[in-house]
N, C-alpha and C positions, 0 to 999 in steps of 0.2 A: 515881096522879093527884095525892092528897096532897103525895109525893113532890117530884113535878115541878113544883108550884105552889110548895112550899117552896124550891127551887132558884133558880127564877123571882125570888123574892123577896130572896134573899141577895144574888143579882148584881146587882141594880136596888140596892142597898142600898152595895153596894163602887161601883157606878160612879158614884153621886149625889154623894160627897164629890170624887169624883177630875174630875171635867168642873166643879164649883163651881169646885175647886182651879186650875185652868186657864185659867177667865174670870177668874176674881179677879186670879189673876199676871199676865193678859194686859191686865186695864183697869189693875191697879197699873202697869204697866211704861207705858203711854202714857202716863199719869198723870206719875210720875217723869221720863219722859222730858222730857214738855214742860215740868216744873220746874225741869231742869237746862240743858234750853234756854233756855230765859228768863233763869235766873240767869246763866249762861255769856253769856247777850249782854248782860247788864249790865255785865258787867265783860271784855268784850272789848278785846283787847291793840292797843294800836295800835303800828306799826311805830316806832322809835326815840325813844318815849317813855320815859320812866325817871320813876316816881314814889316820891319816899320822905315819910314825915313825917316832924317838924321833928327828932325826938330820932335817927331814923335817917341824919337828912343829917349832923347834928352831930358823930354816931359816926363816919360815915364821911369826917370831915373837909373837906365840901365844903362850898366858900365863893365865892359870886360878886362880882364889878366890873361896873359900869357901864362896857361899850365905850367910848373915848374917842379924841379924835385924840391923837397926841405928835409931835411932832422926832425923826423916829429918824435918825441918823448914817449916812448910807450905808458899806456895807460891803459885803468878799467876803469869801465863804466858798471854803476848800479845804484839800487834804491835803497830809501833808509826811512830813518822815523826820529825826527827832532825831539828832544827831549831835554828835561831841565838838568841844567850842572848840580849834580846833586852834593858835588862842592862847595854849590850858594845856594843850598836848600834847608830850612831848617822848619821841625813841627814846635807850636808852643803851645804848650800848658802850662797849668797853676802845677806851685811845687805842694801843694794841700787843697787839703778839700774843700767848698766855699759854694757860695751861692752868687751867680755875674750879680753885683751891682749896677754897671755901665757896661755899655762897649762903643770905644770911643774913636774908632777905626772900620770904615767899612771894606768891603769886599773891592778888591781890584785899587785899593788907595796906597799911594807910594806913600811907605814910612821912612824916618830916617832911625840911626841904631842909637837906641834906650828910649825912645817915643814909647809911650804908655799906650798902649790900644785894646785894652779893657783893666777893670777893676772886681776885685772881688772883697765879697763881705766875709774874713774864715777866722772861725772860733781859734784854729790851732796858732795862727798868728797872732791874737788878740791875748791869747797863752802864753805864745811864748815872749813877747815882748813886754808882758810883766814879770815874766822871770829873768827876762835880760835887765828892765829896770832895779828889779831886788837884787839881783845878784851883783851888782854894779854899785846901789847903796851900802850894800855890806861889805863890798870891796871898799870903798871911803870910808867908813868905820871901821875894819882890820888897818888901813894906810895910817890914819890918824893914830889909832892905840900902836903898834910900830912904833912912830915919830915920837910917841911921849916917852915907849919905853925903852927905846937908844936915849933920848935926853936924860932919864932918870937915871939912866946905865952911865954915862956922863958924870954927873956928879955924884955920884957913888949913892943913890938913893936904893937901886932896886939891884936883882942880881942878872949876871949872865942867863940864867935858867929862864927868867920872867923875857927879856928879851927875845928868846929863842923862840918861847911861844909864839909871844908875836908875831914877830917872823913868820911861821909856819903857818898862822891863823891867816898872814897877810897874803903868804902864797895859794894857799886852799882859796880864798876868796876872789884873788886874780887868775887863778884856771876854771872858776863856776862862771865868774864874768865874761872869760873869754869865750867859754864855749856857746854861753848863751846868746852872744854875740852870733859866733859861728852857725849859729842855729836860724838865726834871724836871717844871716844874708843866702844860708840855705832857702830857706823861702822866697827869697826875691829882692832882700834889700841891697841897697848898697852901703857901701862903707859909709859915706856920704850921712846915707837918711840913719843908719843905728848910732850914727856917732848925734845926730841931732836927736833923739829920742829923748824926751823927758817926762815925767808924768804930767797929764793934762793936755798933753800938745798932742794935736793931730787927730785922727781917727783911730783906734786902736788896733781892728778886725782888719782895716782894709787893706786888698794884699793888691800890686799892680802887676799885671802883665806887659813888657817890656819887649819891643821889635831886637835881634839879638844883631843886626846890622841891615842896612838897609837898603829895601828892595821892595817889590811890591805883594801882597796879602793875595796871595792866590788861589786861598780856602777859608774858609771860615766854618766852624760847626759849633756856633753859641746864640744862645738870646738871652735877651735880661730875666731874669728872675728864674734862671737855669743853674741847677747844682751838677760843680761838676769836680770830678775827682781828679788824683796826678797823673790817671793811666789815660784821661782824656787827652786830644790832639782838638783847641780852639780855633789857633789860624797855621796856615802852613807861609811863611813867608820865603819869597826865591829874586835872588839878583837874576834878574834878566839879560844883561850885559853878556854873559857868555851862555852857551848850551851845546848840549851832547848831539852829534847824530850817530844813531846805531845801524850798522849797517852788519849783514850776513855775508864773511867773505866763501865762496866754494873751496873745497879742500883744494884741487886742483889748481887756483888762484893764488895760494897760499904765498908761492915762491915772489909775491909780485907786487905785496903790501907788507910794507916794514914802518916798525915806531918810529914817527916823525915825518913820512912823504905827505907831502903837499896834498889838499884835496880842497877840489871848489865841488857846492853846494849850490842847487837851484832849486826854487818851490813853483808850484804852477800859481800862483798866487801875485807875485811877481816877475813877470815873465820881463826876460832881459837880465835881469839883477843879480850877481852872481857873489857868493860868500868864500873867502878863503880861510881856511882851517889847516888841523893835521893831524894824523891820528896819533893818540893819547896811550889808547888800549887794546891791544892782541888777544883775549880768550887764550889760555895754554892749552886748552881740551876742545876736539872736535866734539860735534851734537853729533851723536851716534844715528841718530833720525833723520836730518836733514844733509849730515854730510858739511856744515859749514862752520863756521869758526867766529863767533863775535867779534868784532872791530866797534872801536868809538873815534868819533872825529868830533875834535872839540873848535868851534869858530866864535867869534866876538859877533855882540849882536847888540850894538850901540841903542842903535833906536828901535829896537824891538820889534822890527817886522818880522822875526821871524818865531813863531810860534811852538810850544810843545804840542804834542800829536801831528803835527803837519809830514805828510810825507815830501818825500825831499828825492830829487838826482842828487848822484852823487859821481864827479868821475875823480880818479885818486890816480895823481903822475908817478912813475915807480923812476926816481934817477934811480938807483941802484943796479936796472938793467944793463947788461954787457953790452949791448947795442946803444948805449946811449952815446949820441955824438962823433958815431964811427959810420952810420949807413944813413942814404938819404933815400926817399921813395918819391912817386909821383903824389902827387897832393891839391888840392883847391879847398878854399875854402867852403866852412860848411853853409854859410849863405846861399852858394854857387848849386846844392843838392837841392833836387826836387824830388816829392815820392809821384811815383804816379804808378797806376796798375798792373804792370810789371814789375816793378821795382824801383828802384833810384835811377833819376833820368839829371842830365845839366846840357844848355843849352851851349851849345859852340856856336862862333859867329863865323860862316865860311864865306859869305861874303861882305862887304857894308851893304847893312839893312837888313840881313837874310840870318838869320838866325836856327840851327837844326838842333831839333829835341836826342840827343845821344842817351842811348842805354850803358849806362857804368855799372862796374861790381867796386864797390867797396871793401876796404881791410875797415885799419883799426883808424881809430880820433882819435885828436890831441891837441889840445892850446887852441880849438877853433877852427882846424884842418881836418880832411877826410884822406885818407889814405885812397888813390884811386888803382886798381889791380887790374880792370881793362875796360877800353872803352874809349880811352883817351890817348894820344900823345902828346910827348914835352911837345912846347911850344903853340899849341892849338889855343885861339881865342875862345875861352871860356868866357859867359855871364856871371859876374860874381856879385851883384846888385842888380835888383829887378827882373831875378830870375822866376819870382813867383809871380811877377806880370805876366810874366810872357806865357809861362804856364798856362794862366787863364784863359788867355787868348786864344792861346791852341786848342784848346778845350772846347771853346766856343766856338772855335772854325771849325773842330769836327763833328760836334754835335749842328752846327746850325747852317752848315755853310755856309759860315760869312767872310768878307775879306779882310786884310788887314792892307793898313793905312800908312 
């Protein structure tokens, strides 16, 4: 009985702390709970707010403007395809047929204009500059018979008649000289090297091919010990400095691009970098198929970053528009636009610190403005720097629920 009373006792003793232990955790836990509720709806997230203070917006570089109207320039936007001026494009060949002995230019090598950048070994040159040499000998022999026989004619030695030949012997031999001359710089000489020609001097066959001004070798279709004819094309050399962009204007566009409006250029290549051009070229005929109208826009391209084949933006300013410099719309800059899954959003600042994601509709661009048509009014604190921070941020309080700082 002792026993079992003592027994009695222990278990009432192990179970008094352990049932404590259980109400305690159980009122601790509603307890906590409804603290964390409470706190948690103090500071409840609202959908596309973004809050920083002052030193955290500073860090993150965001700066607002007051919405305003401007004059924006009406403009189009579209796409193109850079391409070489084929006003500084030129293909070279041999003027005859020949077999390359050299080629003393390679692919991609700035030449400058009459640089040799290959040579050729040709019978028809080796020909004809011995017929320019005979013809040119025997032009000195009709010259000299001439001179004796005006001298002879002088002192009454020989007649008028005997003169006259001469004469005519003299000119028959200075039009075979010349031509063969003619013939020689057909092939490639210059005045220069036919006028140095002598017999023995030089190479006879060798003909040179000659850069036609200078620019860089931006084909080549030769190797040594290759015969090639005049209908062949060896290097294609192009000044880089300027180049074409082609761009497809819509019929319906037509009224909004004229010869000579302003057009800047951008490649995804160098992002930021912007080229200023103008168009050159209007197409007179519509593509019955597409509906559009060829356009060229010619820009300067110093240092060559910008490449043929590259495709290119293109937005092209129309002054010519009636509206120019007579109406003003609302406008922010295009920094200030963010895309997000609705459409184009930009952040107003409605309070300090407190930043609201606003859905806008967009018009038209221009000079780095967006035409805004609603969504906005004048004077609203816009983000126009460090709008794609705060973008983030939002993104990531709504996906993760987190706060901001």
């Amino acid at each position: 009985m002792t026993v079992r009373i003592l027994l009695l006792s222990l278990l009432a003793a192990c179970a008094a702390p352990e049932g404590g232990h259980d109400e305690h955790r159980e009122g601790g836990h509603d307890e906590h709970g409804d603290e964390h509720g409470d706190e948690h709806g103090e500071d409840k997230h609202e959908e596309g707010v973004v809050r920083l203070d002052a030193a955290a917006a500073a860090a993150s570089g965001v700066r607002v403007e007051a919405a305003a109207l401007r004059a924006l320039l009406p403009e189009l936007r579209t796409t193109g395809r850079v391409a070489f001026n084929e006003n500084q494009l030129a293909h070279v060949g041999p003027r005859s047929e020949g077999r390359v002995a050299e080629v003393k230019a390679d692919l991609g090598a700035q030449v400058s204009r009459g640089q040799v950048i290959a040579i050729l070994d040709s019978v028809e040159l080796g020909r004809a500059r011995a017929d320019f040499l005979g013809a040119r000998a025997n032009l000195q022999v009709a010259e000299a018979a001439l001179g004796r026989e005006e001298a002879l004619l002088a002192e009454k030695i020989t007649s008028q008649a005997e003169v006259l030949a001469a004469r005519a012997a003299f000119e028959q031999a200075r039009a075979l000289a010349s031509a063969a001359a003619e013939t020689l710089r057909v092939l490639g000489l210059s005045n220069r090297e036919v006028e140095a020609l002598d017999f023995g001097s030089g190479t006879p066959g060798r003909l040179a091919l000659r850069a036609p001004f200078a620019g860089t070798l931006v084909e080549r279709h030769l190797q040594r010990g290759e015969f090639v004819v005049p209908a062949d094309t060896l290097f294609t050399v192009a000044d880089l400095s300027s180049l074409w962009i082609w761009i497809d204007v819509y019929e319906r566009d037509l009224s909004r691009v004229h010869l000579g409006d302003e057009a800047r250029v951008s490649v995804d290549a160098w992002p930021g970098r912007e080229w200023v051009g103008s168009v050159t070229y209007l197409r007179d005929a519509v593509d019955p198929d597409s509906r559009t109208v060829r356009a060229r826009i010619e820009v300067d391209n110093p240092d060559g970053a910008l490449r043929p084949e590259m495709f290119a933006a293109v937005q092209l300013l129309d002054p010519h528009h009636e509206d120019v410099g007579t109406s003003e719309v609302l406008a922010v800059p295009d920094a200030a636009v963010q895309r997000a899954a609705t459409g184009s959003v930009v952040y107003v600042q409605s309070a300090p610190g407190t930043f609201e994601q606003r859905a806008v509709r967009l018009g038209h661009r221009s000079d780095g403005f967006a035409e805004v048509l609603s969504g906005l009014t004048v004077g609203e604190q816009v983000v126009v720097a460090g709008a794609f921070l705060l973008k983030t941020e939002a993104s990531r309080e709504s996906l993760g629920g987190g706060h901001s700082h």
